[in-house]
VOLUM-515179 format. One record per residue (C-alpha): x, y, z; residue number from 1; chain. Coordinates in nm, 3 decimals. Example, Ala and Ser with C-alpha at 12.3 -4.5 7.8 and 13.67 -1.06 7.14 Angstrom:
// residues 2
rec u->1.230, v->-0.450, w->0.780, nr->1, kette->A
rec u->1.367, v->-0.106, w->0.714, nr->2, kette->A
This chain:
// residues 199
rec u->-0.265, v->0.865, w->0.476, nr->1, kette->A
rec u->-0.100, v->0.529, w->0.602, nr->2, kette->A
rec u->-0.113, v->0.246, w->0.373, nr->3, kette->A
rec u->0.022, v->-0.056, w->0.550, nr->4, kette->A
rec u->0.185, v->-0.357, w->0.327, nr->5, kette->A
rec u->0.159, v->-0.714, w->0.393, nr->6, kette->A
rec u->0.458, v->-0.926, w->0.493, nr->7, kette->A
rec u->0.602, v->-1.107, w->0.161, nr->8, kette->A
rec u->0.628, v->-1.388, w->0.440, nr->9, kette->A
rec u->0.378, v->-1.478, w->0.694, nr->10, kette->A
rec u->0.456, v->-1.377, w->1.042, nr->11, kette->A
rec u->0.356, v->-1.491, w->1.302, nr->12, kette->A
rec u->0.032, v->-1.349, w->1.495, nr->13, kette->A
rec u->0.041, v->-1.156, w->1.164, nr->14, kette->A
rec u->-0.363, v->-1.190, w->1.146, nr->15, kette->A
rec u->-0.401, v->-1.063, w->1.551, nr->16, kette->A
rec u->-0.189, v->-0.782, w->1.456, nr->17, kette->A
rec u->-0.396, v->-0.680, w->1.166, nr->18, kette->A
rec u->-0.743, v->-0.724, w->1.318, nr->19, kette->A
rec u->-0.604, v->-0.487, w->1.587, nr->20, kette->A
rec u->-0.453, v->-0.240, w->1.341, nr->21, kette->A
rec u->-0.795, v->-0.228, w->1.151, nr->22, kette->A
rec u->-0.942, v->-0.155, w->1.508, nr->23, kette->A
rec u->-0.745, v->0.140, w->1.578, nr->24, kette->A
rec u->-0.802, v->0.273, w->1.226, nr->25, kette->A
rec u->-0.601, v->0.141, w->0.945, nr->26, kette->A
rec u->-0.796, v->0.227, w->0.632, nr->27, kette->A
rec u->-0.510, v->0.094, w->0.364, nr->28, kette->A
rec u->-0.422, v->-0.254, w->0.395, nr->29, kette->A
rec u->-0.245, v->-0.361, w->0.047, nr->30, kette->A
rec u->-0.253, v->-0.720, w->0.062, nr->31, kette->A
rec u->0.089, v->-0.843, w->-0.119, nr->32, kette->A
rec u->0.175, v->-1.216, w->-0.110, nr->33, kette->A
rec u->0.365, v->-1.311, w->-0.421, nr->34, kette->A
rec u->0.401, v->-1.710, w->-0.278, nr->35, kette->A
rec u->0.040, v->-1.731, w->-0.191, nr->36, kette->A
rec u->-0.195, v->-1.838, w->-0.504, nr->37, kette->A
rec u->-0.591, v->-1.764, w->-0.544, nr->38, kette->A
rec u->-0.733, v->-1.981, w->-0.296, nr->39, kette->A
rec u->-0.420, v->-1.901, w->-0.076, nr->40, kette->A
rec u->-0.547, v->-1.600, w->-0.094, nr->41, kette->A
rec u->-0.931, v->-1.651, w->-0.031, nr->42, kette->A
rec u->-0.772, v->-1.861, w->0.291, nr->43, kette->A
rec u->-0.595, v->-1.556, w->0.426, nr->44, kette->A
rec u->-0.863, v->-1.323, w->0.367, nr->45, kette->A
rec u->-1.132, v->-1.520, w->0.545, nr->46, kette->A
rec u->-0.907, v->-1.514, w->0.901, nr->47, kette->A
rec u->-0.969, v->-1.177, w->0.853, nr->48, kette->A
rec u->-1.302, v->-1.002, w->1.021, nr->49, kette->A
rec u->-1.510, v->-0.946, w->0.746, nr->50, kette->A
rec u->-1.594, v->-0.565, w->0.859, nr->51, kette->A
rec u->-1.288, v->-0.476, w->0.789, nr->52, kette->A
rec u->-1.238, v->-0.640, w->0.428, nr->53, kette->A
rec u->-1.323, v->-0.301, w->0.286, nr->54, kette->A
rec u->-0.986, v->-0.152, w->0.394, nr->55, kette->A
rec u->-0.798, v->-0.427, w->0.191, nr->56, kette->A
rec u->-0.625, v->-0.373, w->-0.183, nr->57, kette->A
rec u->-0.505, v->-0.703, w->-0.332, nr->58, kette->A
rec u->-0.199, v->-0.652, w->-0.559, nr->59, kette->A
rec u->-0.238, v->-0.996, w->-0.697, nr->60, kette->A
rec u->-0.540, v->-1.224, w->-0.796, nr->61, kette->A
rec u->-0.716, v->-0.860, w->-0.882, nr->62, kette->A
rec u->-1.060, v->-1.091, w->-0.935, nr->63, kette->A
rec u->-1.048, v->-1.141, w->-0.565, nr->64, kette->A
rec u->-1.301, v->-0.774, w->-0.609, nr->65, kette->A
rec u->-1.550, v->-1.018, w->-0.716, nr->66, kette->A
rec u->-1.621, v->-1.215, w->-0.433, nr->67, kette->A
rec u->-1.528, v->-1.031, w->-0.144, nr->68, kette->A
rec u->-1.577, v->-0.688, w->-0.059, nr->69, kette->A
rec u->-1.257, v->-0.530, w->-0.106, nr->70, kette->A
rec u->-1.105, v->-0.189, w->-0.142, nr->71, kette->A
rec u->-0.958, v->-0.225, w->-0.433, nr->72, kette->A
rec u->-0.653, v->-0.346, w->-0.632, nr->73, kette->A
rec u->-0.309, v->-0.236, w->-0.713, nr->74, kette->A
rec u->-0.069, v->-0.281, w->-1.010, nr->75, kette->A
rec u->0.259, v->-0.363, w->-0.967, nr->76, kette->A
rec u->0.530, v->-0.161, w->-1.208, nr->77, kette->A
rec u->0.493, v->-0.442, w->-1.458, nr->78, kette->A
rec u->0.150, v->-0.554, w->-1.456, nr->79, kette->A
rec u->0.089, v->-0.182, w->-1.478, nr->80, kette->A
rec u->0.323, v->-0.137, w->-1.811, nr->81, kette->A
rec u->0.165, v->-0.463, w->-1.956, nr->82, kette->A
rec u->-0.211, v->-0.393, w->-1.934, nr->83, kette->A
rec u->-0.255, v->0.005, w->-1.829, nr->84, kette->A
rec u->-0.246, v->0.096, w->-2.222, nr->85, kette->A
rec u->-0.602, v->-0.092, w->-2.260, nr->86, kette->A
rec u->-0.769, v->-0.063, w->-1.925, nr->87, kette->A
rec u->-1.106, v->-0.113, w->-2.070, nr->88, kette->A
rec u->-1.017, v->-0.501, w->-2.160, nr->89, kette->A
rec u->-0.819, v->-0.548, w->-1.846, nr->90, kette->A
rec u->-1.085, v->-0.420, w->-1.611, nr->91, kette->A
rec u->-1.342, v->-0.595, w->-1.855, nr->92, kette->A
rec u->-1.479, v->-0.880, w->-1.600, nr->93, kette->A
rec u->-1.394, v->-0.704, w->-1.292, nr->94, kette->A
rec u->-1.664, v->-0.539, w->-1.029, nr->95, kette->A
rec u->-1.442, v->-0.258, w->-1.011, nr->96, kette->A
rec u->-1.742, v->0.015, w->-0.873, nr->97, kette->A
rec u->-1.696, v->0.237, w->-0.582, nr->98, kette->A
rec u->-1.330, v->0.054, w->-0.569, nr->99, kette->A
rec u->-0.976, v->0.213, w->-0.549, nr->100, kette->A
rec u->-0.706, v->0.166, w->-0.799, nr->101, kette->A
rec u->-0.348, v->0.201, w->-0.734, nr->102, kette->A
rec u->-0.002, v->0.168, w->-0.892, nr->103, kette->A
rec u->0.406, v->0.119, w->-0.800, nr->104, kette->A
rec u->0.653, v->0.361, w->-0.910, nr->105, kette->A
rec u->1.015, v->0.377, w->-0.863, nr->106, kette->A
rec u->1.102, v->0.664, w->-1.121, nr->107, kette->A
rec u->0.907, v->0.993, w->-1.105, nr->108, kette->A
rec u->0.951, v->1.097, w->-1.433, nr->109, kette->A
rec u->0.755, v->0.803, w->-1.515, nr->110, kette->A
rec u->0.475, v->0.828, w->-1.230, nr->111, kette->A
rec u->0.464, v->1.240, w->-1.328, nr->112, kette->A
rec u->0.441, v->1.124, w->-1.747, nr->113, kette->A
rec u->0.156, v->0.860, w->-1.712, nr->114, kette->A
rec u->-0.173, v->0.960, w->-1.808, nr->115, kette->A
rec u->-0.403, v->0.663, w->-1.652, nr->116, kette->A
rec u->-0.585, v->0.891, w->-1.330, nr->117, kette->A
rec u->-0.445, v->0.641, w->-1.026, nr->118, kette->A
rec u->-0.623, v->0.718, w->-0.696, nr->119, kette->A
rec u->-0.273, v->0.708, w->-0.538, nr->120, kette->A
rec u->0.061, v->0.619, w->-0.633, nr->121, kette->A
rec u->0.285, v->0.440, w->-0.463, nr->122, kette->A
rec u->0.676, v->0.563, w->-0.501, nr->123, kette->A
rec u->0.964, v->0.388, w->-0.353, nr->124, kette->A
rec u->1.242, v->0.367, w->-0.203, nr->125, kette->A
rec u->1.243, v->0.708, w->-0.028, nr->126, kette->A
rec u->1.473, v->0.603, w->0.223, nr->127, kette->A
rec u->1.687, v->0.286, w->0.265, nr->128, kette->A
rec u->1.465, v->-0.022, w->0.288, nr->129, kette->A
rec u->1.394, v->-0.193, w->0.657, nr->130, kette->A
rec u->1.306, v->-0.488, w->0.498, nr->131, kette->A
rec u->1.500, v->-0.539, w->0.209, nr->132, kette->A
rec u->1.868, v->-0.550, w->0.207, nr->133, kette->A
rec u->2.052, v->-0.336, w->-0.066, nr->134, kette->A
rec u->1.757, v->-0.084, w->-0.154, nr->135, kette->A
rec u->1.945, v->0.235, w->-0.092, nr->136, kette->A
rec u->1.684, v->0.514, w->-0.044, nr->137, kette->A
rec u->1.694, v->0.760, w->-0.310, nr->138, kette->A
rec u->1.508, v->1.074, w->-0.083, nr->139, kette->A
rec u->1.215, v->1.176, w->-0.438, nr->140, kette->A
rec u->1.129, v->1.454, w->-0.351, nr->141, kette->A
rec u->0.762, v->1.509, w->-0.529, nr->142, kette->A
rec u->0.629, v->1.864, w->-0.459, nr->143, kette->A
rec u->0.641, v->1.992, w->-0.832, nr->144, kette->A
rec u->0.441, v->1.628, w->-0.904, nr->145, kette->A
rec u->0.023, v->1.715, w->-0.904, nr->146, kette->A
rec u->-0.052, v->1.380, w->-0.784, nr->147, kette->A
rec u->-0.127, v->1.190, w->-0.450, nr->148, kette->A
rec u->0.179, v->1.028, w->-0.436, nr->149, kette->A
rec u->0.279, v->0.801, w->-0.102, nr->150, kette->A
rec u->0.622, v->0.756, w->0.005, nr->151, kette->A
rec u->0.784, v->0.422, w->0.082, nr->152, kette->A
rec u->1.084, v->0.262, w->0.150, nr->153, kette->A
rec u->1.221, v->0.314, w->0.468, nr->154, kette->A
rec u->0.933, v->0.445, w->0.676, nr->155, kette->A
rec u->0.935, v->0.447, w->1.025, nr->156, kette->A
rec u->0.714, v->0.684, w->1.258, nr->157, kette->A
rec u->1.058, v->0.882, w->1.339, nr->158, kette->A
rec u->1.094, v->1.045, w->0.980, nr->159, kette->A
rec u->0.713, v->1.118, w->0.845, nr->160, kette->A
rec u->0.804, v->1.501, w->0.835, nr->161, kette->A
rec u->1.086, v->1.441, w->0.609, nr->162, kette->A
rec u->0.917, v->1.281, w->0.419, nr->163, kette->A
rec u->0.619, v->1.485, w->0.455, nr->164, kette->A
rec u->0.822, v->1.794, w->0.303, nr->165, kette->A
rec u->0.950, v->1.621, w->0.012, nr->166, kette->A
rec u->0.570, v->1.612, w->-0.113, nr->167, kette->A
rec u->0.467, v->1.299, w->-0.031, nr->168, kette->A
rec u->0.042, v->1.284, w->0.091, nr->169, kette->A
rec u->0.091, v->0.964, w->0.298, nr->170, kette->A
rec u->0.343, v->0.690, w->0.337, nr->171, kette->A
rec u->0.350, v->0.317, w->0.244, nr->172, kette->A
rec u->0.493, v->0.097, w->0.535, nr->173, kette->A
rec u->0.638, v->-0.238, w->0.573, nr->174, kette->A
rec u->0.959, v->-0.292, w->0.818, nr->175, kette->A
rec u->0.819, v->0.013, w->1.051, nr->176, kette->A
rec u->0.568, v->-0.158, w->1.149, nr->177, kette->A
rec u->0.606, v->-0.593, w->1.076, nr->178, kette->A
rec u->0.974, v->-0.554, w->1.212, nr->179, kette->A
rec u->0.879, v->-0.368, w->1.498, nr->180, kette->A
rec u->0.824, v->-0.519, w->1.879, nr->181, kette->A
rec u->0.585, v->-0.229, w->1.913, nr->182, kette->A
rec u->0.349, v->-0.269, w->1.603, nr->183, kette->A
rec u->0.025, v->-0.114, w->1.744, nr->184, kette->A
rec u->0.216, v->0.194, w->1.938, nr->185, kette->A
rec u->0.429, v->0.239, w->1.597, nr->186, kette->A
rec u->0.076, v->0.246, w->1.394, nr->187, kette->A
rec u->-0.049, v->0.516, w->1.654, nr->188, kette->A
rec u->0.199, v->0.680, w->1.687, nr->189, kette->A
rec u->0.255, v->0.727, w->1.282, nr->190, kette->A
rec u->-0.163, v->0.796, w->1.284, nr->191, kette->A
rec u->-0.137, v->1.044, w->1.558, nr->192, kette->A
rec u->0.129, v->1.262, w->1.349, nr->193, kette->A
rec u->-0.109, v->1.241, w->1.015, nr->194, kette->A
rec u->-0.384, v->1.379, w->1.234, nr->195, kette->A
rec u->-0.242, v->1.637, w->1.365, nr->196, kette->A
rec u->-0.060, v->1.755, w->1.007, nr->197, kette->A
rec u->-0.415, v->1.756, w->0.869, nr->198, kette->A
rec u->-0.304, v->1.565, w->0.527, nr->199, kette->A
């Protein structure tokens, strides 16, 4: 499983890139734009084909479910602590059917103790951030955890079996892929290894 995160900063041919990495099978795109506000949002999301808005989780504006079909949403670690205690009120006036929801972790004691049933769980940093300077990797590893976790931080398509044998199901990636020359061959590359693993 490769779930690909947005740029926290445009770049450019950012949307040609995408519609190309949707074409050659990206499934998870988690849509992550802290500057951008609602209709920012709605803006970026209608560049995108509209097939392919089905493959995108919005961590922010989570009412964005209902007016386009999306994939789902994702909490951030502290939206997640603020609102996971009474999910029935948060997801109150959201068309949350048939969608996924997802959460950040960066301790996993904390991702193992909590008892809301995430379809995945993102836990990070596994290795040394690409795209963020001083976010030393801390190499989780997860196998004891009965959860489908995904590993980020640091992800590149040169160490997905590391990772892989630290328990991780999938991997969440940023600089591998948006600081790459080579985004599409990375993506294939990184697909073609999750194929042939069987995960």
């Amino acid at each position: 499983m490769i779930v690909l995160i947005a740029p926290e900063e445009d770049v450019s041919n950012e949307i040609d890139i995408l519609n190309r990495l949707f074409e050659e099978g990206l499934e998870y795109y988690h849509l992550r734009k802290p500057n951008k506000d609602y209709q920012q949002y709605c803006d970026y999301l209608d560049l995108i084909e509209e097939k392919y808005h089905n493959k995108i989780v919005v961590h922010h504006h989570h009412e964005l479910v209902n007016t386009f079909n999306l994939k789902g949403i994702h909490f951030q670690e502290q939206k997640r602590r603020d609102n996971i205690d009474n999910p029935g009120q948060y997801f109150l006036n959201l068309s949350m059917y048939g969608k996924t929801i997802s959460s950040s972790f960066h301790e996993p004691e904390e991702l193992e103790a909590c008892d809301f049933e995430f379809d995945y769980h993102l836990l990070s940093p596994v290795f040394s951030s690409i795209s963020k300077i001083g976010y030393e990797g801390r190499g989780f590893n997860v196998n004891h955890i009965d959860k489908r976790i995904i590993g980020m931080g640091g992800v590149t398509k040169n160490n997905l079996s590391e990772i892989q044998k630290l328990g991780f199901q999938g991997v969440g990636v940023l600089g591998g892929i948006w600081n790459s020359k080579t985004p599409i061959e990375d993506f294939k590359a990184m697909q073609e290894f999750y194929r042939n693993t069987r995960l």
